[in-house]
Each structure stands twice: as structure tokens, then as C-alpha cells.
N, C-alpha and C positions, 0 to 999 in steps of 0.2 A: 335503390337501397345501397347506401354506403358500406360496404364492408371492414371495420378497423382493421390496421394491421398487426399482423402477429408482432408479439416479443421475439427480440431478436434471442436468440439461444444459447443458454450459456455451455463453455465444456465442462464435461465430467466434473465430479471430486477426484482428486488427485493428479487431472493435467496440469504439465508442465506447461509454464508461461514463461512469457518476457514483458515483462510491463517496462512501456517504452515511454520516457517525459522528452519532452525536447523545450527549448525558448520560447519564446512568444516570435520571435524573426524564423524560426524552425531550424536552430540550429540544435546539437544533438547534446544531450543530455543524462541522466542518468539511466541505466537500462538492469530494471532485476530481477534476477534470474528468481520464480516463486512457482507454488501449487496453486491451482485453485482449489477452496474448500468447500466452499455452496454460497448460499444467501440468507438472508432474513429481512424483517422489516427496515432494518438500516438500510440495506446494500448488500452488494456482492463480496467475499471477504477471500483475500490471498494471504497465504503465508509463506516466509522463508524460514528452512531448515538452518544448523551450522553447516557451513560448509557452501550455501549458495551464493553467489556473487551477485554484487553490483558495482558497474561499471560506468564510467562516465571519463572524457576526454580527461587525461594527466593522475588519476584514479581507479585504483583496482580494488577493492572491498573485500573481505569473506566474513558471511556471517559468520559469527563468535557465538549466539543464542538465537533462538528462535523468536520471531517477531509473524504479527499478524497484520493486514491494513483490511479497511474498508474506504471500498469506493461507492460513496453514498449513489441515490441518481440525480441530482442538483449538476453532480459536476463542479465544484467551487473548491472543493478541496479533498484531499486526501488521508485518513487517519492511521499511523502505525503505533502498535504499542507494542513494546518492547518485555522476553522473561525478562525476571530478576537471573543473574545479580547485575544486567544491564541496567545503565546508571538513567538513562533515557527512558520513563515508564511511556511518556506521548511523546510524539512527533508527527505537526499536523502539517501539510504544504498546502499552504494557497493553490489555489490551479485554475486552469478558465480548460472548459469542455473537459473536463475528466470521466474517463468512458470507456468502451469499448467499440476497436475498431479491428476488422475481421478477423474476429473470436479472441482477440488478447488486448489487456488494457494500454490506455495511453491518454497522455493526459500533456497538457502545457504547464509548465513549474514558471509559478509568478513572485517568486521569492520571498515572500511572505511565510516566517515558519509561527506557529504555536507550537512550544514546547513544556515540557512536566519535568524536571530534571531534579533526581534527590541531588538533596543538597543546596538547588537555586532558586527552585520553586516553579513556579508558572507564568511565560511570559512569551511576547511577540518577539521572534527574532528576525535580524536582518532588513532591519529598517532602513539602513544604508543600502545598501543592496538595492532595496526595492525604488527608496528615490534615484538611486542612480541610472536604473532601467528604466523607470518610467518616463524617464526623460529619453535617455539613447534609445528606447525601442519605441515610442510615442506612443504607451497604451492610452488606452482612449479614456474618457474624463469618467463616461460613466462605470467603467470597470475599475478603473482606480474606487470611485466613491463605495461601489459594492464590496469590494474584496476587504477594501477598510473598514466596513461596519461588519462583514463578515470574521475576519481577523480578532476586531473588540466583542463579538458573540461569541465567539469558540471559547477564548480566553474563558471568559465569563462561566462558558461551560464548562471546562475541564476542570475549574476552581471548584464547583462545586459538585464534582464527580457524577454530572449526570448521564446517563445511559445516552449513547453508548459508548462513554468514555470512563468508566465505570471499571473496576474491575471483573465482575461476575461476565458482562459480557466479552469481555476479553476469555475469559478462562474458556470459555463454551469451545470457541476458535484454536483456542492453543489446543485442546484436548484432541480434536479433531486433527488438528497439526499432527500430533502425536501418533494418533491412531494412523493414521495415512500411510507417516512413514515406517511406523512396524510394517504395513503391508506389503509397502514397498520392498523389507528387507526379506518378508518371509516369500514373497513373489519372485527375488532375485537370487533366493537361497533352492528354492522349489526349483528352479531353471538352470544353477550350477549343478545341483544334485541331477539332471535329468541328462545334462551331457557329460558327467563324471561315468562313467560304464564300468569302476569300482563301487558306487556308492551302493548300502545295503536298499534291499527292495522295502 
């Protein structure tokens, strides 16, 4: 008798992560600093506070607003959606193996973006980009042809706000964002009160 194997195990709500992209050649790429929230049927969903960082070679970041991603279990791409009054409502990355690797995510960035942008509307970016690594990195023919029909579906989806690019699902996540990091403060306020030997009992 075959035994399946177990699901790999996610951490807590409210650890801290590094979700770590690198190139398709493995060189190093963006790295950002988030929460884990929980899951659902999409995927797993991270979010970053103000104040958390992302990092990549010539590049230093701080989030400005809180944003949310899901990383489906396909692996093919990555979804962020940004609060308001961030002008970026989606930002979606193409990716190959997008996942988890011992216990924090990490993904290949294939430069391929979907984007929702007030004001520009909805559209594939970095199409230079991505011909020009497909060539200098020599991704393979069949992951080119996926990622492109992958690329013209997201579109397709995000046009027509469907779940879970959607606002309502987004809200669930940010709420969650929210709540986490009150925790966070009323946890880190309980621990300064507890080594203050002034504070009232």
C-alpha cells in the first residue's frame, strides 16, 4: 500500500518571511521582506506592512501601503494587489516553479508583468525584457509558449475582475494584514510594559 505524502506545512499567521525571486540563470533578484497570512482555495497569501522592504541588486524599496500576493499552487505566476491610494491596484509576475522552499517562498521572476494601473488600465509589461532574456538566458520553447498564453489569460482575467483578482478577495487579506499587525503592536507594547519596572500593574 502506497502511502501519499503529507503536505508540506505552512508557518503560522503572522511569521515573518523572505520571499526570495532570483533569474532564470539563478542570479539574485528581488527579496521581500512580508507576513504570512493563511491560505484559501487560490493559494497561500503574504502581505507587506509600510515600512517593509524589498530588495534587489542597485535597489532598496519601503513599502509606502500595505499590499497582499498570492502564490497560486501552478507556480506560473505571482499575484500582488496593492491599498489604495497606491496607483498599482494589480501586479502580476510571470514566474516558473513559484513555491515554497524550506518554509519561505521563492520563485524564478520571467519578466513578464500583468499590470492594473489607474489611469493606464490593463496590460502585459515588459515585453522587451522578456524577448531579450529569452534569448540571453535560452529559456526553453516550451515555457516561452506557456507563459505567453499564460500572460494573454491573466490579462483577460484581471479585465474582467474575476476572483481572485477581484476586489472583495483582496479585502479578506488586507483585513487580516490589519489585524496581524495590531497584534503585533499590542504584543510588542505587552513586552515593553513587562521590562519597564515603572509601568502601572
Amino acid at each position: 500500500m502506497t502511502v501519499a505524502p503529507e503536505p508540506p506545512r505552512r508557518p503560522a499567521p503572522g511569521t515573518r518571511l523572505s520571499f526570495r525571486w532570483r533569474k532564470w540563470d539563478g542570479g539574485v533578484h528581488w527579496v521581500h521582506e512580508c507576513v504570512y497570512l493563511g491560505s484559501d482555495r487560490w493559494g497561500d497569501w503574504v502581505g507587506q506592512r509600510p515600512g517593509d522592504r524589498s530588495v534587489r541588486p542597485g535597489r532598496d524599496v519601503i513599502a509606502q501601503h500595505p499590499n497582499v500576493s498570492l502564490i497560486p499552487p501552478d507556480g506560473d505566476w505571482v499575484l500582488t494587489m496593492n491599498a489604495p491610494p497606491h496607483r498599482t491596484r494589480i501586479y502580476i509576475d510571470l514566474a516558473w516553479d513559484a513555491g515554497w522552499q524550506d518554509g519561505e517562498p521563492v520563485g524564478v521572476d520571467m519578466d513578464l508583468d500583468v499590470v492594473d494601473h489607474v489611469g493606464t488600465g490593463v496590460y502585459v509589461d515588459d515585453r522587451d525584457e522578456w524577448e531579450e532574456h529569452r534569448v540571453a538566458y535560452g529559456y526553453p520553447l516550451d515555457v516561452v509558449e506557456r507563459l505567453e498564453d499564460v500572460a494573454v489569460t491573466l490579462e483577460a482575467r484581471v479585465r474582467a475582475h474575476e476572483a481572485p483578482f477581484d476586489d472583495a478577495t483582496a479585502a479578506h487579506w488586507f483585513t487580516r494584514l490589519a489585524a496581524l499587525a495590531a497584534d503585533a503592536r499590542a504584543a510588542s507594547g505587552a513586552a515593553a510594559d513587562a521590562d519597564d519596572p515603572d509601568a502601572a500593574p
